[in-house]
C-alpha positions, 0 to 999 in steps of 0.5 A: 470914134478916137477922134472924137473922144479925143477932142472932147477930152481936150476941150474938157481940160480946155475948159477946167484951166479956163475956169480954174482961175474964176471958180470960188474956194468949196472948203466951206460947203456944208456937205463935200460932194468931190471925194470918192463916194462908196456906192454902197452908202453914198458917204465919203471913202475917206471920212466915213464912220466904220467899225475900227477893224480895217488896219489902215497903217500907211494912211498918214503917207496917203494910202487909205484902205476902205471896205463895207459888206453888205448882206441882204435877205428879200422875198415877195409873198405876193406878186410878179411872176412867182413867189421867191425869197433870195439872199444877196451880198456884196463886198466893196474893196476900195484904195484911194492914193493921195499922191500928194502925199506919196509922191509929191504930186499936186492935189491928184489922187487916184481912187479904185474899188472892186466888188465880190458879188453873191447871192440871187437877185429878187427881180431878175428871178421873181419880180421881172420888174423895172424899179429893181428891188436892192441897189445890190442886185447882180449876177454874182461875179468878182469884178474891178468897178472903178479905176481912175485918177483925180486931179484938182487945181485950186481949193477944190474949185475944178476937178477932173477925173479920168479912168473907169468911172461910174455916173450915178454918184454925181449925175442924176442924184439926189442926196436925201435917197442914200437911205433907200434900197430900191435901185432906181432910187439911186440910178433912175429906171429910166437911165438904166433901162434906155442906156446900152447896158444900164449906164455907167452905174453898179455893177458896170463902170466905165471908161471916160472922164468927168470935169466939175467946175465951182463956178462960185459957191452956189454955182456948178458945172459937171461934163462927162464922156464915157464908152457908150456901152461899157459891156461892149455890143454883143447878144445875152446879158451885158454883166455876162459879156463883161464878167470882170469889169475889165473893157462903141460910140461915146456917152455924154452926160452934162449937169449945171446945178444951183445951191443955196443956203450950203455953207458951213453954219448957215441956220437957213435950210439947204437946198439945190436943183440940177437940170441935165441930160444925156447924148448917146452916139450909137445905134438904138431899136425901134421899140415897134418896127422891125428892120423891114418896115412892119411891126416886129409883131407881124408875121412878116417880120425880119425879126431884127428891129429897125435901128435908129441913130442916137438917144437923147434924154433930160432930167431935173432934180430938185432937193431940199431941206425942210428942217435942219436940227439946231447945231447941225449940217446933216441932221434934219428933214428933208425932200427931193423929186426928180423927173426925167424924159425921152424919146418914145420911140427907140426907148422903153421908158420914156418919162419917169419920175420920183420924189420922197422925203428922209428924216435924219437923225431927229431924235438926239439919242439916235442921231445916225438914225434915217427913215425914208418914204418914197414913191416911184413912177417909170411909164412904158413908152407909146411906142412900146405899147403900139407893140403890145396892141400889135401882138394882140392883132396878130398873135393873141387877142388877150395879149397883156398890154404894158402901162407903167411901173410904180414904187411905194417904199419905206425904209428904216435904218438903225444904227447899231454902232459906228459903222453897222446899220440894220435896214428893214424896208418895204416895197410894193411894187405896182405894175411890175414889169409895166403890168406884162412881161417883154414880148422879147422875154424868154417867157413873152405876154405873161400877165404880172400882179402887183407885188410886195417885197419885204427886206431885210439889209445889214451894212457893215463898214470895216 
């Protein structure tokens, strides 16, 4: 396995200093989407709006301290498993390093973050549902998330990262959902669910490696290898094998995205469209058979699920600005929809799909303001619900049968001054859990109705 991620390594590096001398400069891209990204809101570490209470006294020798907190209260009066109200919170710490600065060394920088995380989940404890509820949600724990370096050659046209790195900023995303609070409309129920610990995504990063190449203006490459489980194989709950965020076949991510209309003062509505997937190495349950053959359902079942080689999975995403306030980059209206797939057999989700539409900033006396509305659909894979069918022959006749997963969701949020935000949202929920719970669960065939959440989220960047 160290061979193999070595030579990838390689050729990554082989290929950024091959396209180095081609790419186009990015300087004047309408949105920046190469610096570190703060999960909690999507924005830039290093030119966010904040509240001025955070000393950041060596920032002009590069050292840039960075903190946001954000607090959460949710319940569902109706729904899922049972009924439940939680309060939830996380403080991001973050540093970026521009060792240009410090130390004399040409466009690297080096970027970390950490999380103290508190509070209950809503769909782990009530909803036992797919579309996790809060982007926030996790076991409560203090743990390191990310940890890399960042080096650059030419105006930004190639870039790589190397160290603990998280995906779901720039693989599989979409800019017009920073507004939403619902999980899966930041990292995709589908990578979260079919991927060996959710993916290198919050709360659990990984080791690997990241290369962008500008190939022109409009025009991007973007490669990545990662640890294939960041947790590392084990039984239980990958955030309780890997508690502090400190870590198996490699992960492969590649995305070619096209823009247009994306430079600076252009008055014609931006847009982009990415097409990308993924390639896991490792070993992967069948979502029917056992080990020996029958359905894990029978009676003469091993009990362990037969195991299949690899996973492949693909995704396009498609954004696009409807409307652009006069004198304005950010401002305006705009649209996005995803789709994705994979196998059906070793994955429990194997088609999903989302799409929506963000309103920002229109009116001149609340420019920072965003309202969001978005819908969701994870669909319970055929292989998945062979099973269902085979527990209603062999164990229950009335056994659930699970469908699909589906997400309605409004947010609003307010801005209360630089660097404070108030978020209502709502949700409802259709289908949690894809209508049952898991026959593995620890509470296996209970019926689960639709459910409304309402939320409550206040974002403070120091």
């Amino acid at each position: 396995m160290s061979r193999t991620k070595g030579r990838l390594y390689q050729l990554l590096l082989a290929a950024a200093l091959l396209a180095a001398g081609a790419a186009a400069a990015q300087e004047n891209k309408k949105t920046d989407d190469d610096k570190p990204v703060d999960p909690d809101t999507g924005e830039s570490t290093l030119e966010e709006k904040t509240l001025g209470l955070l000393p950041n006294p060596f920032q002009k020798y590069g050292v840039k301290f960075a903190a946001t907190y954000i607090g959460e209260v949710l319940g569902n009066p109706s729904g899922g498993l049972k009924q439940g109200s939680v309060y939830e919170g996380r403080l991001n710490l973050a540093v970026d390093l521009d060792l240009q600065k410090l130390a004399g060394l040409d466009q690297l920088t080096f970027h970390a973050n950490m999380f103290q995380i508190h509070g209950g989940g809503l769909s782990r404890g009530s909803l036992q549902n797919y579309l996790v509820v809060s982007g926030i949600e996790a076991l409560p724990s203090t743990r390191l998330y990310e940890a890399y370096f960042e080096k650059q050659w030419g105006s930004e046209k190639v870039s790589l990262k190397v160290g603990q790195l998280a995906a779901d900023s720039e693989f599989f995303n979409t800019k017009y959902t920073d507004v939403l609070t619902n999980a899966s409309m930041g990292w995709p129920a589908i990578t979260s669910l079919d991927l060996p610990s959710g993916g290198p995504s919050p709360p659990l990063a990984a080791m690997g490696a990241r290369l962008l190449v500008n190939v022109t203006e409009q025009l991007s490459v973007l490669g990545g290898i990662f640890d294939g489980d960041q947790a590392g194989p084990g039984p239980g709950d990958p955030q309780e094998r890997n508690r502090y965020g400190v870590n198996d076949p490699p992960l492969l991510l590649g995305q070619i995205q096209y823009a247009w209309n994306n430079t600076k003062g252009d008055p014609n509505p931006a847009g982009q469209i990415k097409f990308g997937g993924w390639r896991h190495f490792g070993s992967f349950a069948d979502q029917r058979l056992a080990s020996n053959g029958v359905s894990l359902a029978s009676p003469v079942s091993s009990g362990e699920p037969l195991l299949l080689s690899g996973d492949v999975g693909g995704w396009m995403v498609f954004e696009q600005k409807l409307y652009r306030v006069p004198k304005s980059d950010d401002r305006g209206i705009g649209i996005f929809a995803r789709i994705s797939g994979a196998p059906a057999d070793r994955n429990l989700i194997d088609r999903y799909a989302d799409a929506g539409i963000e309103f920002i900033g229109l009116d001149d006396r609340r420019p920072d303001d965003k309202f969001g509305i978005a819908a969701g659909y994870a669909h319970v894979s055929k292989r998945a619900q062979a099973l269902d069918a085979d527990y209603r022959t062999f164990v229950d006749p009335t056994w659930p049968m699970r469908s699909f997963e589906g997400l309605l969701t409004a947010v609003y949020q307010y801005q209360i001054r630089d660097g404070w935000t108030l978020q209502p949202n709502l949700q409802y929920i259709i289908h949690p859990g894809g209508g049952a719970t898991s026959p593995s669960s620890a509470m296996p065939g209970k019926a689960l109705h639709n459910a409304t959440v309402l939320g409550l989220r206040t974002t403070l960047k120091f």
